[in-house]
Every structure is written in C-alpha cells, then in structure tokens.
mmCIF file of the C-alpha atoms, coordinates in Angstrom:
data_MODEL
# 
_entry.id   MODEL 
# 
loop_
_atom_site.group_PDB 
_atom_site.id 
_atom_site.type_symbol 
_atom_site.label_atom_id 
_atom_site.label_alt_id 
_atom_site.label_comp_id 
_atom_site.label_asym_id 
_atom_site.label_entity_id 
_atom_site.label_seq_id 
_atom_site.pdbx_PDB_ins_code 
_atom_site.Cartn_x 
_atom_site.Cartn_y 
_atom_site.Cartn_z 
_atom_site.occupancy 
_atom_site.B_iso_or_equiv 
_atom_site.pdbx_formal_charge 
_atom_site.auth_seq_id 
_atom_site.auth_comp_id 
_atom_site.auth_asym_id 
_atom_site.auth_atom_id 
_atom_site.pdbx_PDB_model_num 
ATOM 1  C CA . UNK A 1 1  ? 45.981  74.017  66.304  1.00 0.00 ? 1  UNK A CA 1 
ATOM 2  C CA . UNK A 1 2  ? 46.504  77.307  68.488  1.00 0.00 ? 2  UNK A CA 1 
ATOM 3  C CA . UNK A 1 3  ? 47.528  75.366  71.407  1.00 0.00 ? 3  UNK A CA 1 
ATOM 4  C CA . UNK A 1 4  ? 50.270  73.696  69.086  1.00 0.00 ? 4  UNK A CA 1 
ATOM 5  C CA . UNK A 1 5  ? 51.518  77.288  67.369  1.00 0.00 ? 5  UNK A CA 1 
ATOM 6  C CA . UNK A 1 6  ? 51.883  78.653  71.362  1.00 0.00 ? 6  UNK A CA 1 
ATOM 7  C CA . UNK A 1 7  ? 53.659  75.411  72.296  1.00 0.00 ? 7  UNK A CA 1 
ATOM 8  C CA . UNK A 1 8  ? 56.013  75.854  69.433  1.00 0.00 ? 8  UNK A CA 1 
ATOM 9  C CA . UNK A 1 9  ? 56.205  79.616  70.217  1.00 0.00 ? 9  UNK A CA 1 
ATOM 10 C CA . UNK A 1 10 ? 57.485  78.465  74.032  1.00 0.00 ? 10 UNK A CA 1 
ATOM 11 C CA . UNK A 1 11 ? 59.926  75.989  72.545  1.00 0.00 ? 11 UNK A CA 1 
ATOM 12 C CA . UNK A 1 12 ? 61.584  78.404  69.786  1.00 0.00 ? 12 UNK A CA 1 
ATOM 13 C CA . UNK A 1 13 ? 61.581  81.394  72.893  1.00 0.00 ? 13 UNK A CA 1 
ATOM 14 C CA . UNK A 1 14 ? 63.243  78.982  75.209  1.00 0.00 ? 14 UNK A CA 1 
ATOM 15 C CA . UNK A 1 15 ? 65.730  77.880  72.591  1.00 0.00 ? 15 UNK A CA 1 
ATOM 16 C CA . UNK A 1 16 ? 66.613  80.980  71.967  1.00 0.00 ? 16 UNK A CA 1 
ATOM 17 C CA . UNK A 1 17 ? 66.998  81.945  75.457  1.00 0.00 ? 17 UNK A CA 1 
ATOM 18 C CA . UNK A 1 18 ? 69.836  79.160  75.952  1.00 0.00 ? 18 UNK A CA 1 
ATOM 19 C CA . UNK A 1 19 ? 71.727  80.374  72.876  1.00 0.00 ? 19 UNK A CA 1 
ATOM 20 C CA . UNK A 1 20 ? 71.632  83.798  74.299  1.00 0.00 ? 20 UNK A CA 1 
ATOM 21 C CA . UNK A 1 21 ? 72.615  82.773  77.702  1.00 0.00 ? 21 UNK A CA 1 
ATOM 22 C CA . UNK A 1 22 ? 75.762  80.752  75.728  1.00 0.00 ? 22 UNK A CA 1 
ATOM 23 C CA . UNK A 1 23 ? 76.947  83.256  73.729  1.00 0.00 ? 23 UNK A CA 1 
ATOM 24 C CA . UNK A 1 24 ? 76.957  85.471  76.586  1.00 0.00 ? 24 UNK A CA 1 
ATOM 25 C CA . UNK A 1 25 ? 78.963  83.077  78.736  1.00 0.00 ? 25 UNK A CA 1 
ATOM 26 C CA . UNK A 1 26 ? 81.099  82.597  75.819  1.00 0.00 ? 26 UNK A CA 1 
ATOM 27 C CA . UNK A 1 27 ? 81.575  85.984  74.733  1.00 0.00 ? 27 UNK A CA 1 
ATOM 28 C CA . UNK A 1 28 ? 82.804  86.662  79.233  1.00 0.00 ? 28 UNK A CA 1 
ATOM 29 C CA . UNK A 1 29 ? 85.045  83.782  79.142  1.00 0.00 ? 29 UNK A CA 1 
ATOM 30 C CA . UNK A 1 30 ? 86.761  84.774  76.407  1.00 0.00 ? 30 UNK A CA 1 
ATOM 31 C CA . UNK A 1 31 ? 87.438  88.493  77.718  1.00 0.00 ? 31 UNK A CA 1 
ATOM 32 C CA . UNK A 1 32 ? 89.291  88.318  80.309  1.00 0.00 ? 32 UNK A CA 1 
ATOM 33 C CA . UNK A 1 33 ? 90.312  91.175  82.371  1.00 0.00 ? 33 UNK A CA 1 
ATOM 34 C CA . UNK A 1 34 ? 93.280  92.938  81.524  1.00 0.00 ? 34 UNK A CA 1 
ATOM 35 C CA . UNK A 1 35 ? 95.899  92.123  83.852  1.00 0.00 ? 35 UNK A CA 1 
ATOM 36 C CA . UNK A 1 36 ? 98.707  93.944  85.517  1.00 0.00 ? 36 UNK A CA 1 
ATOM 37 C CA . UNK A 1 37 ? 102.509 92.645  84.945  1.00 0.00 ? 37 UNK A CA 1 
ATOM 38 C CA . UNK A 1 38 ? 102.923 91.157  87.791  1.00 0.00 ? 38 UNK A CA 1 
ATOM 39 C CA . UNK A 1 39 ? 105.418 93.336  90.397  1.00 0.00 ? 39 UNK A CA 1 
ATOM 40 C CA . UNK A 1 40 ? 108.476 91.509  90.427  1.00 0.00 ? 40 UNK A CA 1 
ATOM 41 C CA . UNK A 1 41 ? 109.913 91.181  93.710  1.00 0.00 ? 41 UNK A CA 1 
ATOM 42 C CA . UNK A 1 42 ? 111.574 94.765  95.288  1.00 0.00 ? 42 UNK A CA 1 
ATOM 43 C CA . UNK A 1 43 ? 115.049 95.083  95.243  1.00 0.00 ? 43 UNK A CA 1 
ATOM 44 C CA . UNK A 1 44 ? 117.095 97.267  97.098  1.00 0.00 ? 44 UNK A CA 1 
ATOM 45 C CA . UNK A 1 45 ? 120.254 99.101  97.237  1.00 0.00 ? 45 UNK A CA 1 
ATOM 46 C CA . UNK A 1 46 ? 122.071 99.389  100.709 1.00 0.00 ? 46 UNK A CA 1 
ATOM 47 C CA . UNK A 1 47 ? 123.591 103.032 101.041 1.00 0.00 ? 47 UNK A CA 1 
ATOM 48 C CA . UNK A 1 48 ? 125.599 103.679 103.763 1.00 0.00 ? 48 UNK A CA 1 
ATOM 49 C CA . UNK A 1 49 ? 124.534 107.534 104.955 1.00 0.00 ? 49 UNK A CA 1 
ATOM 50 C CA . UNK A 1 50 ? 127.516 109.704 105.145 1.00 0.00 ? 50 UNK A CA 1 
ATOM 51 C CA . UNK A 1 51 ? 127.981 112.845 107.090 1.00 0.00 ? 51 UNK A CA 1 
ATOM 52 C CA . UNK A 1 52 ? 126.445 115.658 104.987 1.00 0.00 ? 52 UNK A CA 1 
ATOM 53 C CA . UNK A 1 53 ? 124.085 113.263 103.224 1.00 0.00 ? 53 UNK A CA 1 
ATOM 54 C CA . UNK A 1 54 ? 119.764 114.106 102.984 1.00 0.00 ? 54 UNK A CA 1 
ATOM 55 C CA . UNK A 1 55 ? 116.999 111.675 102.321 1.00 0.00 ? 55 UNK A CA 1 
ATOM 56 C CA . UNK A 1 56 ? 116.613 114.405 99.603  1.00 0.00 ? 56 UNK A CA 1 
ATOM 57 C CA . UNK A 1 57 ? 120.404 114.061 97.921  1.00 0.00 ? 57 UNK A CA 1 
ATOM 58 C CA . UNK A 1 58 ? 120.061 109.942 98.183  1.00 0.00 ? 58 UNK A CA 1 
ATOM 59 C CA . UNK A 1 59 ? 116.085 110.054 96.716  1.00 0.00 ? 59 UNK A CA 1 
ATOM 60 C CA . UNK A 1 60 ? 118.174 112.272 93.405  1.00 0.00 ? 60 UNK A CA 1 
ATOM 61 C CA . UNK A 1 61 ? 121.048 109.668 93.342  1.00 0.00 ? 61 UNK A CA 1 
ATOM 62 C CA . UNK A 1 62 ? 119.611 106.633 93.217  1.00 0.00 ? 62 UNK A CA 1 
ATOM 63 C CA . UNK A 1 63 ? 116.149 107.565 91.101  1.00 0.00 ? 63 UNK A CA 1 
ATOM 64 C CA . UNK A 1 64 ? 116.728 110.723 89.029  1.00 0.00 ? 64 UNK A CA 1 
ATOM 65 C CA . UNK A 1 65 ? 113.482 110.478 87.275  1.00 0.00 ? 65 UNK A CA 1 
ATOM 66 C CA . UNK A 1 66 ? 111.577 110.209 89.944  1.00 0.00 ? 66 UNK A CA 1 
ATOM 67 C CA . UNK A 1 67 ? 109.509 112.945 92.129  1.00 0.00 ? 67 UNK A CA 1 
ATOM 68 C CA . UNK A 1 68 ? 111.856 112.632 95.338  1.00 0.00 ? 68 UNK A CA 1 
ATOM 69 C CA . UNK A 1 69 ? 109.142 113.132 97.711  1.00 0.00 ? 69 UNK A CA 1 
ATOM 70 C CA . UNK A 1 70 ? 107.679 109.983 96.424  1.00 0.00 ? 70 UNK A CA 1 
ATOM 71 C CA . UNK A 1 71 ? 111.181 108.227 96.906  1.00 0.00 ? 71 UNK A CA 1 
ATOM 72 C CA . UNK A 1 72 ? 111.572 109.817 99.979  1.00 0.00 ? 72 UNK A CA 1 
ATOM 73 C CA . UNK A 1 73 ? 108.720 108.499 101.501 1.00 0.00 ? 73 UNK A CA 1 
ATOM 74 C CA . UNK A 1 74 ? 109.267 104.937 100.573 1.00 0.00 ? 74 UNK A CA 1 
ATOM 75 C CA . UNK A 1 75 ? 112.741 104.921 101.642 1.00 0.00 ? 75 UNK A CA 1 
ATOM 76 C CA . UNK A 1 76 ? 110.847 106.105 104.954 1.00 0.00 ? 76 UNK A CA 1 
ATOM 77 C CA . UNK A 1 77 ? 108.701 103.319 105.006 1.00 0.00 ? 77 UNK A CA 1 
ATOM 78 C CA . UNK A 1 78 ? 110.935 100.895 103.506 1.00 0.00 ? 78 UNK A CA 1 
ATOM 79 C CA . UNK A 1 79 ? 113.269 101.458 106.718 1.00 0.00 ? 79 UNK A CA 1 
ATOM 80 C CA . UNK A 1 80 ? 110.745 102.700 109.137 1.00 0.00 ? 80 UNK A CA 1 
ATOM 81 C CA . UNK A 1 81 ? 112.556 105.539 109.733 1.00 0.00 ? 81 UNK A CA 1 
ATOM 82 C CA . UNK A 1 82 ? 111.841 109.425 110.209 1.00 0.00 ? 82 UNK A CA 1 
ATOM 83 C CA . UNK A 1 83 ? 113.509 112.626 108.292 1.00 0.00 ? 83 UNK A CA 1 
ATOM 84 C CA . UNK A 1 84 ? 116.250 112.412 110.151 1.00 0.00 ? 84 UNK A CA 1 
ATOM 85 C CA . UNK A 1 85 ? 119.505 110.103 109.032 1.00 0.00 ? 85 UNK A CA 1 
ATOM 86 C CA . UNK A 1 86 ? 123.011 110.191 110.706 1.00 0.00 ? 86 UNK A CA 1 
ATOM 87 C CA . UNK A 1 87 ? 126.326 109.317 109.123 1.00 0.00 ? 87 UNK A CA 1 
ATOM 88 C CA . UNK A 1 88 ? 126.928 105.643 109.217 1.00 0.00 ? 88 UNK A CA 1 
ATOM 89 C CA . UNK A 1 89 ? 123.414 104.492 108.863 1.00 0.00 ? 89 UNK A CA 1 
ATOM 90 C CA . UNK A 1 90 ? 122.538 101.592 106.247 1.00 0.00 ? 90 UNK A CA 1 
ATOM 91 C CA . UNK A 1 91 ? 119.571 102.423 104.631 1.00 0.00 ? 91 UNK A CA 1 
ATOM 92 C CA . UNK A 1 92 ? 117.739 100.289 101.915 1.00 0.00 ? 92 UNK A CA 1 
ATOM 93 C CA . UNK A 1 93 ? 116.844 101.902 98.800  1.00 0.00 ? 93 UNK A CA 1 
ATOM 94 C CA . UNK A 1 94 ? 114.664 100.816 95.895  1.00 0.00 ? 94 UNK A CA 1 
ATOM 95 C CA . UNK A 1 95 ? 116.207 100.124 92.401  1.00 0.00 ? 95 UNK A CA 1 
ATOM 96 C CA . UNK A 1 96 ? 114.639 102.266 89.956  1.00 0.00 ? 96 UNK A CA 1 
ATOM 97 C CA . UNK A 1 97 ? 112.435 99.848  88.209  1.00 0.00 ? 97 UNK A CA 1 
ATOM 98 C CA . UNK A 1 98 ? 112.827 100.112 84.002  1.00 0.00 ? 98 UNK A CA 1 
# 
C-alpha cells in the first residue's frame, strides 16, 4: 500500500514537472524580444564644398537638430576624410532620418 502511495507520489511529481516545463516554454515563445525597427538603408545627400564652407556650417545645414560633432564625425567616416575640406569637394551627407 505505501509502495503504491510513493509510486503515485512519483507519477503526480513528474506530471507536474512536464506541465511546468510547458508552460514555461510556452510562456518564452510567446515573449519575444522586443525588436528594433529595422535601419532602413542610409541615404545621402551629395554637397559640393564651396570656398568658405566648414564640416561645422554643412553638419548645421543639413541636420539642425542634431549635435554637429556627432554629424561631423560621420560625415568623416562616411567619406573617410579628415577636418580639412577644400572648395569643390563632393562630400556625402546623411539625410536626417524622421
């Protein structure tokens, strides 16, 4: 009689082990990470440089809102090029994204 109570006891804790092991993989698949929007693709504005012009002046034109060191810097990258611009360079600039 006690060896059939502990042998139901097993059953019942290893029943109840599966259901908590589903519920659990239920309860992950259903939350998901939240996801970033995806990054659309970059697009750029070509800006001819013209005699008087600073990474500085273009950074303010083309992305008012923005901190122009930050837009400086990836106008930098985006064209591999250093502080220094000279009149009649094409340079590619981000479009502020919205």
């Amino acid at each position: 009689m006690i060896a059939e109570i502990e042998t139901q006891l097993i059953a019942a804790a290893v029943v109840v082990g599966i259901l908590v092991t589903l519920i659990t993989i239920l309860i992950a698949t259903q939350l998901q990470p939240l996801t970033e929007a995806t990054p659309t693709e970059t697009q750029y504005i070509a800006h001819t440089v013209q005699l008087g012009d600073t990474l500085w002046d273009i950074s303010v034109k083309y992305q008012p809102n923005e901190d122009p060191r930050r837009v400086i810097w990836e106008i930098q990258q985006d064209n591999d090029i250093g502080p220094i611009i000279r009149p009649g360079d094409i340079i590619r600039v981000r479009k502020p994204s919205f």
